[in-house]
Short mmCIF file of the C-alpha atoms (twelve columns), coordinates in Angstrom:
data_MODEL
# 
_entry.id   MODEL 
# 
loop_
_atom_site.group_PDB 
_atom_site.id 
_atom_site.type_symbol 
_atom_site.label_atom_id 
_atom_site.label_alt_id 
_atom_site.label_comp_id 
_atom_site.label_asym_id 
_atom_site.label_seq_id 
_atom_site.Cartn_x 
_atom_site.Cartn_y 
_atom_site.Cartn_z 
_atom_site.pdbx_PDB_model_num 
ATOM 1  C CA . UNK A 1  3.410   1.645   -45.632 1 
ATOM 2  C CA . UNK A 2  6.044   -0.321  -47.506 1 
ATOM 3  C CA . UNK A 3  8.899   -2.221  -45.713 1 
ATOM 4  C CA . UNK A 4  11.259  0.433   -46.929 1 
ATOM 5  C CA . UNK A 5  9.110   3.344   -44.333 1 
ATOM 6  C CA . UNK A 6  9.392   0.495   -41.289 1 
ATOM 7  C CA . UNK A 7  13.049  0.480   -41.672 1 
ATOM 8  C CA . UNK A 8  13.386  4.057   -41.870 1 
ATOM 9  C CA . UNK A 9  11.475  4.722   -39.045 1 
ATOM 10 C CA . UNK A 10 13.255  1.453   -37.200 1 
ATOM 11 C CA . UNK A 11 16.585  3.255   -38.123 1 
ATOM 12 C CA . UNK A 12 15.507  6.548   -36.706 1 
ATOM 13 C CA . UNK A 13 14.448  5.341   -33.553 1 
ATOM 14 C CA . UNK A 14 17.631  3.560   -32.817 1 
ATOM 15 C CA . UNK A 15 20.020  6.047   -33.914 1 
ATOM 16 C CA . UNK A 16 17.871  8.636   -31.627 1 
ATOM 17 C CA . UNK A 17 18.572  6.071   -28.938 1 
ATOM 18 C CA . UNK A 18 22.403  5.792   -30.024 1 
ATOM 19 C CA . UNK A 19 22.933  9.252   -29.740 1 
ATOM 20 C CA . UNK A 20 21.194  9.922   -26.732 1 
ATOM 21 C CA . UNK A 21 20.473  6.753   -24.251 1 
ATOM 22 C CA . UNK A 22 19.003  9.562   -21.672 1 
ATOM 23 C CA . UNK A 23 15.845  9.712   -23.835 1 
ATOM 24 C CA . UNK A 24 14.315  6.241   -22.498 1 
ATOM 25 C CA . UNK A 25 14.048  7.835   -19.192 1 
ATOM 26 C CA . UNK A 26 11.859  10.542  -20.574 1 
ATOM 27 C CA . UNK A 27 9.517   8.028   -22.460 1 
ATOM 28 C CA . UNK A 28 6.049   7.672   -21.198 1 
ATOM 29 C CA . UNK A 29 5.344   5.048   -19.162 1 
ATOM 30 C CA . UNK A 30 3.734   2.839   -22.166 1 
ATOM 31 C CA . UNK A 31 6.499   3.207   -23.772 1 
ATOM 32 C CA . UNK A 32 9.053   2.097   -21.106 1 
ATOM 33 C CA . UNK A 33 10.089  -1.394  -21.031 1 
ATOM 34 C CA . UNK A 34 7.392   -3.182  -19.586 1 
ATOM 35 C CA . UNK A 35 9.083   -6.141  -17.501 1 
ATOM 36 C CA . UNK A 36 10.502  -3.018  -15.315 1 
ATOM 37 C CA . UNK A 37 6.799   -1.632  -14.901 1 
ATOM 38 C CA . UNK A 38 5.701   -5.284  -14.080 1 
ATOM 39 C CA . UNK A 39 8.103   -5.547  -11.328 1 
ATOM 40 C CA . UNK A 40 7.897   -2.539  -9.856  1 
ATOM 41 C CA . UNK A 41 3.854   -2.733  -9.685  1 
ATOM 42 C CA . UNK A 42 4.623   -6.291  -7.966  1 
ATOM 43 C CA . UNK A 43 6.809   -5.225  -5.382  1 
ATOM 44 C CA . UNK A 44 4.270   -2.516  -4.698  1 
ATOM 45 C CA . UNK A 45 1.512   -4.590  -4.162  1 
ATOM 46 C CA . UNK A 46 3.036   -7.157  -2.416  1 
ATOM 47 C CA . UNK A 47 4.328   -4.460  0.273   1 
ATOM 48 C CA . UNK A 48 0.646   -2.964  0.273   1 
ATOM 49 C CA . UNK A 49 -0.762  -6.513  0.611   1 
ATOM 50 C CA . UNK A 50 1.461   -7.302  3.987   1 
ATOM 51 C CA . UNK A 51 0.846   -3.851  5.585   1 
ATOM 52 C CA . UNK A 52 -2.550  -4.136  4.839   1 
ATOM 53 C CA . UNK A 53 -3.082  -7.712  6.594   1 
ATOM 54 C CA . UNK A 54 -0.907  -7.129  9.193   1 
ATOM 55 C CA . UNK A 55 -2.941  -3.266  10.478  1 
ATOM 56 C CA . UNK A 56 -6.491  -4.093  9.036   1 
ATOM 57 C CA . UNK A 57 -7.295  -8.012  8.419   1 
ATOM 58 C CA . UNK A 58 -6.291  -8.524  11.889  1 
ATOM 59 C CA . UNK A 59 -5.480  -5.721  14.187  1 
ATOM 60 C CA . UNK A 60 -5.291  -7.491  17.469  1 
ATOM 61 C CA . UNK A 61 -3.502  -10.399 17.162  1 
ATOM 62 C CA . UNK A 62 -0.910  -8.775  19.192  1 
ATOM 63 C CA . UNK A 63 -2.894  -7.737  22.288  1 
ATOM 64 C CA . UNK A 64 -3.004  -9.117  25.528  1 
ATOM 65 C CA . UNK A 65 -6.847  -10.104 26.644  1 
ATOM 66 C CA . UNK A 66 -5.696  -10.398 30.045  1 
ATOM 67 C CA . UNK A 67 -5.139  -6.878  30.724  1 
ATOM 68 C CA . UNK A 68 -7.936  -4.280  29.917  1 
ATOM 69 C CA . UNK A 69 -7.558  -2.210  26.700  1 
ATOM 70 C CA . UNK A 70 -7.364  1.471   27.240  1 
ATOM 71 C CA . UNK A 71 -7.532  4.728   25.684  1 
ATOM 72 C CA . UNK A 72 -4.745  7.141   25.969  1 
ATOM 73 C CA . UNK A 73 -7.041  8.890   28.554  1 
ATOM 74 C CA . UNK A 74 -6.994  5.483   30.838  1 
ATOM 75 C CA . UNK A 75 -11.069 5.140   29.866  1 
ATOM 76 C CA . UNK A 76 -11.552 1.744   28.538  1 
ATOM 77 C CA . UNK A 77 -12.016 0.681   24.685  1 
ATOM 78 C CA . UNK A 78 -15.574 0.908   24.093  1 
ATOM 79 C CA . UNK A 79 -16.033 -2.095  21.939  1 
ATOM 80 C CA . UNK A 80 -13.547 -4.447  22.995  1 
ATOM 81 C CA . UNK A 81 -14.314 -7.177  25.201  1 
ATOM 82 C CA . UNK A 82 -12.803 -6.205  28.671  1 
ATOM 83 C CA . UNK A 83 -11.482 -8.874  31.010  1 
ATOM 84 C CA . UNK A 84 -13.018 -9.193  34.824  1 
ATOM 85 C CA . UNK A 85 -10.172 -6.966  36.318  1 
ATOM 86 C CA . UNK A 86 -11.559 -3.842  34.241  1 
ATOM 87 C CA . UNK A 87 -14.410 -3.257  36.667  1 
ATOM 88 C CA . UNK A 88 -14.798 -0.547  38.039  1 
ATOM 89 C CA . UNK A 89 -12.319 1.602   35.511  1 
ATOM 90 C CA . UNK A 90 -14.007 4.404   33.965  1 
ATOM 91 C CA . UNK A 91 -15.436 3.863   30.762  1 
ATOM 92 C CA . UNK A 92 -15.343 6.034   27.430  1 
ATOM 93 C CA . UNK A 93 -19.364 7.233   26.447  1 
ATOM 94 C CA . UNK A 94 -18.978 10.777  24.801  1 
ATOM 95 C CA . UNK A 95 -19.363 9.500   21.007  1 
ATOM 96 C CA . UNK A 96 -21.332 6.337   21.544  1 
ATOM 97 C CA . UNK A 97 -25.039 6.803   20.463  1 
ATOM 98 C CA . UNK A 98 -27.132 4.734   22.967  1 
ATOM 99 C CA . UNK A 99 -30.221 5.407   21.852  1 
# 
């Protein structure tokens, strides 16, 4: 293409834009302006990142080992280390595989 077609289509473009500044909102997302995309990916991950440390890297930071851990039935956690004052609670077997 000569520099003469570049313009043209430069001139195009920007007049379309002109005329109606609506259309960038309709672009795909390659098109877009990409610092916008950039940002909004970052703040995305960095949200996923914290909720994802906080409820799966360490779940029970927050717990109290003094006290047993429970179901919502009052049967205790089976794999969580239970302190001496859980003896004698009833404890949850109906999906454990013991053999």
């Amino acid at each position: 293409m000569f520099r003469r077609d570049y313009k043209k289509q430069f001139n195009l473009a920007k007049y379309k834009y002109q005329a109606n500044p609506a259309h960038i909102q309709s672009l795909r997302t390659s098109q877009r302006d990409p610092i916008k995309t950039v940002a909004m990916a970052a703040i995305c991950f960095l949200t996923a990142y914290t909720f994802t440390k906080r409820y799966y890297e360490a779940p029970h930071n927050h717990k109290d080992t003094t006290k047993p851990m429970t179901l919502l039935n009052g049967e205790l956690h089976p794999f969580e280390i239970q302190p001496k004052s859980a003896e004698g609670m009833p404890v949850y077997t109906k999906h454990l595989n013991n053999s």
